[in-house]
N, C-alpha and C positions, 0 to 999 in steps of 0.2 A: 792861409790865414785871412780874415777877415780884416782888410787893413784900416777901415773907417772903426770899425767896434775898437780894436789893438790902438788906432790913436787917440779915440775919446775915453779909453780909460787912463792910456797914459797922461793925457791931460788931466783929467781927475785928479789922479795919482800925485800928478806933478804942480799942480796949484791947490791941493789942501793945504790949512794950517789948524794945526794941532796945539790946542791950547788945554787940553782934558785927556785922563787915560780914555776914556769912552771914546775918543774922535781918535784917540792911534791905535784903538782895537779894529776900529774899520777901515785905518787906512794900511794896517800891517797884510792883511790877507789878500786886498787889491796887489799890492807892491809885491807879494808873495807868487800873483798868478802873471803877474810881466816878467817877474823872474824868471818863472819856469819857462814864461813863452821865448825867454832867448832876453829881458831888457833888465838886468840888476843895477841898475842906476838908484833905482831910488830905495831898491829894500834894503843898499849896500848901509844905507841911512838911519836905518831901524832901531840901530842900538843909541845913536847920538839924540835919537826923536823921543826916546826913552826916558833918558837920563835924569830929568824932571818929575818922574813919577816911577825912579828906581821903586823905591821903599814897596809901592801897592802895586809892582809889575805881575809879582804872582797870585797873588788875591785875585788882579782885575782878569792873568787869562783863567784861572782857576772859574773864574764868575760866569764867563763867556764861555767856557767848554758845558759847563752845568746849563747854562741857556740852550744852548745848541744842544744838548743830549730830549731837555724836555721839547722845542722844536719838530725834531725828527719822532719823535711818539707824538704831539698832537697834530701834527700838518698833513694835510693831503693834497693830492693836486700839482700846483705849479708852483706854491707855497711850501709843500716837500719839498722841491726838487730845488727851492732857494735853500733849505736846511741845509742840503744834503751838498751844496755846491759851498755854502759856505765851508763845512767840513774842509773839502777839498781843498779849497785856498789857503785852509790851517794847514792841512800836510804837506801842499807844498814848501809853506814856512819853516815845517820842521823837518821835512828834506833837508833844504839848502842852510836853517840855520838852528837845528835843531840843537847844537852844542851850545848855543848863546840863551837857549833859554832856560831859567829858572827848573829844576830836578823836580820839583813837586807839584808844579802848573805842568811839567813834560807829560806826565804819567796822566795825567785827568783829562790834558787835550788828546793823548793818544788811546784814550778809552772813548770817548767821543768819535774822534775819526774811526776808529772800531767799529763802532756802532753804526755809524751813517756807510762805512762798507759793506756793511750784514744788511742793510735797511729795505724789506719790500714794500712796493710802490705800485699807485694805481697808471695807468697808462698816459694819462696827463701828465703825472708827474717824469717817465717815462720818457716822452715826448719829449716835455723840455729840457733836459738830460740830453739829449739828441742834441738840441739845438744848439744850448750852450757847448758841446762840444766843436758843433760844425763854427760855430762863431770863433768859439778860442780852443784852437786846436793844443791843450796842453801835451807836453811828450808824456805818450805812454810809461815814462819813468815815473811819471810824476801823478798818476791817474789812480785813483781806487778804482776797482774794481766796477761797485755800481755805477758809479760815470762811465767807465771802460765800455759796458756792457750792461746797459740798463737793460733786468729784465722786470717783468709788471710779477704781481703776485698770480694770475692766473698761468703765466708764462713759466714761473718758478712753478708749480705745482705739476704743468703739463710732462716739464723734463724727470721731474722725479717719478710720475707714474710711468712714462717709457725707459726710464733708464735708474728703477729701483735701488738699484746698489754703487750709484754716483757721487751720494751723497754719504754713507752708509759707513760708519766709523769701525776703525778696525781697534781692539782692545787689546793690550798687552800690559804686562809689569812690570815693573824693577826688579833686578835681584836681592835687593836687600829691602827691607822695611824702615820709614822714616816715622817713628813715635813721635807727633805735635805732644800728647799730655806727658810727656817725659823730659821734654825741653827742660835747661834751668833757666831760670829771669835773667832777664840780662836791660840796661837799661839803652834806648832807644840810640844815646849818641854814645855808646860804644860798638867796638868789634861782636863780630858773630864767638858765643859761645865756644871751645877747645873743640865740645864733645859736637857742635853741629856743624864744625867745619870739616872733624872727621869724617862724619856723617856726609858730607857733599866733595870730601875732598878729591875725589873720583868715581863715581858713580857712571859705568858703561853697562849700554845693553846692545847685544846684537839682532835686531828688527827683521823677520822676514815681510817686510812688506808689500804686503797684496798687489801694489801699483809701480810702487819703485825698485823694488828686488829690495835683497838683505843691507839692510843701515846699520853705521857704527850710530849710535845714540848716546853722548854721554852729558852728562848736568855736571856742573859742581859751582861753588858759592867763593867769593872772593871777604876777605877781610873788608874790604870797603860796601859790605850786602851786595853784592852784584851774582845776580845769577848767569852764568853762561853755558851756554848748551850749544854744543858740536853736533850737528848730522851729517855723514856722506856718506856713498855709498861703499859698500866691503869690496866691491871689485875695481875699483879706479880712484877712492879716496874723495872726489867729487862732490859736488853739492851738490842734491835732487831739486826736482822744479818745485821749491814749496815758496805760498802764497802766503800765509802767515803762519806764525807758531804765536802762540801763547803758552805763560806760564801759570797755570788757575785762570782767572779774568784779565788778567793783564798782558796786553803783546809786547813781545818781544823787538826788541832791532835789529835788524841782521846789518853785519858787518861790512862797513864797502867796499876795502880791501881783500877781505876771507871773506864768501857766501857762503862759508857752512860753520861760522857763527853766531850765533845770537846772543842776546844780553840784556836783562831786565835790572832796572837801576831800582832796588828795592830801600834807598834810604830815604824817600817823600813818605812811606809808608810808616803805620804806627807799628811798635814792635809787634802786636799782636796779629795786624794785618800780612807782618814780613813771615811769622812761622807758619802763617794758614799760607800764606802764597809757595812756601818751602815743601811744604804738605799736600801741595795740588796736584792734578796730574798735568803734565807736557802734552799740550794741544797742538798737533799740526798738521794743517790744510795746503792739501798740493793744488799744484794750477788746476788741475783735473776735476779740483771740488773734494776729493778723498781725504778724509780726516783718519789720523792716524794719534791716537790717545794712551801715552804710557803713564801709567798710576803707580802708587802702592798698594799691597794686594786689599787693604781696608777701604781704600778710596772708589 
């Protein structure tokens, strides 16, 4: 580790004061990346440095994930690669304190960092992706992918012409069909409908997948909107190496106890947003880069 970078930011860190949501938006993501480097001293603070601007906590990260989404679309350069590192200091925060945040700022920051992990980048930007890395070496736990492994967008393009079907999705079904226009209304702060929990209340499919052999896959929806989805494999029960799963546009969490759980917390969403997400298909990308896409057979 870089120990002069590592103490001038924990000094930062540790003589800000915070008089505005604005000023503990910038100082939660610093406090977020000392954490992961090994120093929770100050992010332990995070909720007490809050408590003053409870009411507009989720507005304000709501505010700052929609900043940072349009950031990552217009920066290039060394200006990306501030985008795409802020990202990362948010994931870190919702690593380590992902449960204390607000359910419907969760889901908008975790589309953001989504996006800044998908995010191609010119070789500048690249670069400094590099360096911030060698500066603050964060644990691989704690790393998206493009920090992990910045590649430029000529570099992405190189690998898919030598290695065609790397990226190259494999498509399958469900066995039963999930009907969005046949749903009944239901209002937003109740339980999920009798007939659509039926409908998710076990939903398994047996996967022969291309990369990881044959997967149990199952979905099913909880009374409190929660979607969970079990993958392992049919020969040892196991979790396969996967990198994200999404459910439609939304990613999932995987469980830290059980890896071959996931879990999308669907009650920030509007009801109408929760049946088109019910309706999507299960996106998941192994380490490998293989995306593997179960739908219903209309989707």
């Amino acid at each position: 580790m870089n120990r002069p970078a590592f103490e001038d930011l924990d000094r930062t860190v540790g003589s800000a004061r915070i008089t505005d949501g604005h000023q503990l938006l910038e100082w939660i993501p610093l406090a977020a990346r000392l954490a992961a480097l090994g120093d929770h001293s100050h992010l332990a603070r995070w909720q007490l440095l809050a408590r003053p601007f409870e009411e507009r906590l989720r507005d304000l990260l709501v505010e700052r994930a929609l900043e940072g989404v349009v950031a990552l679309r217009e920066m290039r350069g060394a200006r990306l690669a501030d985008a795409i590192i802020a990202a990362q200091d948010f994931h870190c925060f919702l690593q380590l304190q992902g449960q204390h945040v607000p359910a419907a700022s969760r889901v908008t920051l975790e589309n953001w960092i989504y996006e800044a992990d998908q995010m191609p980048m010119d070789e500048e930007a690249a670069e400094a992706l590099k360096s911030y890395l060698r500066e603050y070496p964060v644990p691989e736990d704690y790393r998206l992918l493009s920090v992990h492994a910045p590649l430029t967008t000529a570099e992405v393009g190189l690998i898919a012409a030598l290695k065609p079907s790397s990226r190259k999705a494999q498509e399958v079904t469900w066995g039963r069909q999930f009907d969005l226009e046949s749903l009944p209304a239901t209002a937003a702060t109740g339980s999920p409908p009798e007939q659509v929990l039926e409908e998710y209340e076990v939903l398994q499919q047996l996967v022969d997948s291309e990369v990881a052999g044959p997967l149990f896959v199952t979905r099913q929806l909880t009374e409190e909107w929660r979607v969970n989805v079990r993958v392992e494999r049919a020969s040892d029960h196991c979790p396969p190496p996967i990198e994200i799963l999404r459910v439609g546009h939304c990613p999932a969490q995987r469980d830290r106890d059980d890896g071959r759980w996931w879990s999308l917390d669907m009650k920030p969403l509007s009801i109408l947003d929760r049946y088109a997400t019910l309706n999507a298909p299960v996106v998941i990308r192994f380490t490998n880069g293989h995306n593997l896409r179960i739908s219903d057979e209309h989707n």
